[in-house]
C-alpha positions as CSV (number, residue, x, y, z in Angstrom):
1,X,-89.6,277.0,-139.7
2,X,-87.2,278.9,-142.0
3,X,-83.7,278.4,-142.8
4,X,-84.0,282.5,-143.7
5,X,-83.5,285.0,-141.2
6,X,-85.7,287.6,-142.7
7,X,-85.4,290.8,-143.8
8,X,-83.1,289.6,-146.3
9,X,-81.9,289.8,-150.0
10,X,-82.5,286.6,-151.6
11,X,-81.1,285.4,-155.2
12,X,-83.9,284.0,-157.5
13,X,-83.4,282.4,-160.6
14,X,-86.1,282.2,-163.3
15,X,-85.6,280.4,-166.5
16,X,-87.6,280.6,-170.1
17,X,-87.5,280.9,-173.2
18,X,-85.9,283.7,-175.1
19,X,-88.5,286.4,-175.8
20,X,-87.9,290.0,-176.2
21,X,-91.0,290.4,-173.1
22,X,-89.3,287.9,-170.8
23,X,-87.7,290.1,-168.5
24,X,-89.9,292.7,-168.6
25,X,-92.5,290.2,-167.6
26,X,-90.8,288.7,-164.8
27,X,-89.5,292.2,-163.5
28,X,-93.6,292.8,-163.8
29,X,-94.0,290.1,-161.3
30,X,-91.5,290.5,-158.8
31,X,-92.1,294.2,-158.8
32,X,-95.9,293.2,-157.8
33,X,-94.3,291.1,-154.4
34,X,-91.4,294.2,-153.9
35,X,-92.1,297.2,-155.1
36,X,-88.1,298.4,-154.5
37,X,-86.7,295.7,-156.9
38,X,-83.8,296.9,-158.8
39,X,-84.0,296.0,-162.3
40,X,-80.6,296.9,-162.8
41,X,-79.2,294.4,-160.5
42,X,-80.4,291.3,-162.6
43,X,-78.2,288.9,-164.4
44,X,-79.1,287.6,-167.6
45,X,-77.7,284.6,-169.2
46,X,-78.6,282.6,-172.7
47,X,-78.0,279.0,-173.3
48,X,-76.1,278.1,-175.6
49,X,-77.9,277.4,-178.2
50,X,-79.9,280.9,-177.8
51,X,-83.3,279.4,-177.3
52,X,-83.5,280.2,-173.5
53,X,-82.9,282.4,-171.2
54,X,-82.1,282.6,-167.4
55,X,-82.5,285.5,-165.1
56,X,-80.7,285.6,-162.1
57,X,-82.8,288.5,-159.6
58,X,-81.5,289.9,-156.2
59,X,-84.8,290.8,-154.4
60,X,-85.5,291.9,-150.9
61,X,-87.5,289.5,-149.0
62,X,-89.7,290.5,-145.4
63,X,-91.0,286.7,-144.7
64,X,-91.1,283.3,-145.7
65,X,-95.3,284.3,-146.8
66,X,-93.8,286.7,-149.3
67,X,-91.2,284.8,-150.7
68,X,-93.4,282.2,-151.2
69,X,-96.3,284.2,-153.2
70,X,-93.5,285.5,-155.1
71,X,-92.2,281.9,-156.3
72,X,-95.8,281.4,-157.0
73,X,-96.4,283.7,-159.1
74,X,-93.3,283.5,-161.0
75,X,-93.7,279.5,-161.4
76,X,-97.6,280.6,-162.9
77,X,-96.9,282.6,-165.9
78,X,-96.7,281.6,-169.1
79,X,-93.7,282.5,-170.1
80,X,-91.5,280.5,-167.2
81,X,-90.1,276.9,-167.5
82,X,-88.3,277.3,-164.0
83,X,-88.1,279.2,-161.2
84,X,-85.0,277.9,-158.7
């Protein structure tokens, strides 16, 4: 059972390294699982030291079966350390 009530918006956080085609590969994804994501609406943060990055993406979530697909597929590519 779900601590979620769903339909709800949901903060994910996706970490990588700093690449020109991160976010535009991660929007990619999420935009496969909600096809309404806002783009706008993510926050993006660099360490430090410049060599990584971390998005911080509002999406809207119908079930616990699509939010799971969705950390999937995000934890799958290539170009993510972390997904949180």
């Amino acid at each position: 059972e779900s601590l979620l009530e769903f339909p709800c918006d949901f903060d994910i956080k996706v970490m990588g390294e700093s690449n020109e085609k991160f976010a535009e590969s991660i929007i990619k994804i999420i935009k496969k699982h909600d096809v309404n994501f806002d783009s706008s609406k993510i926050e993006m943060k660099g360490s430090s030291t410049g060599k990584y990055i971390s998005l911080t993406c509002n999406v809207y979530v119908t079930s616990q079966n699509q939010l799971d697909k969705m950390y999937i597929d995000l934890s799958k590519s290539p170009m993510t350390n972390f997904v949180l």
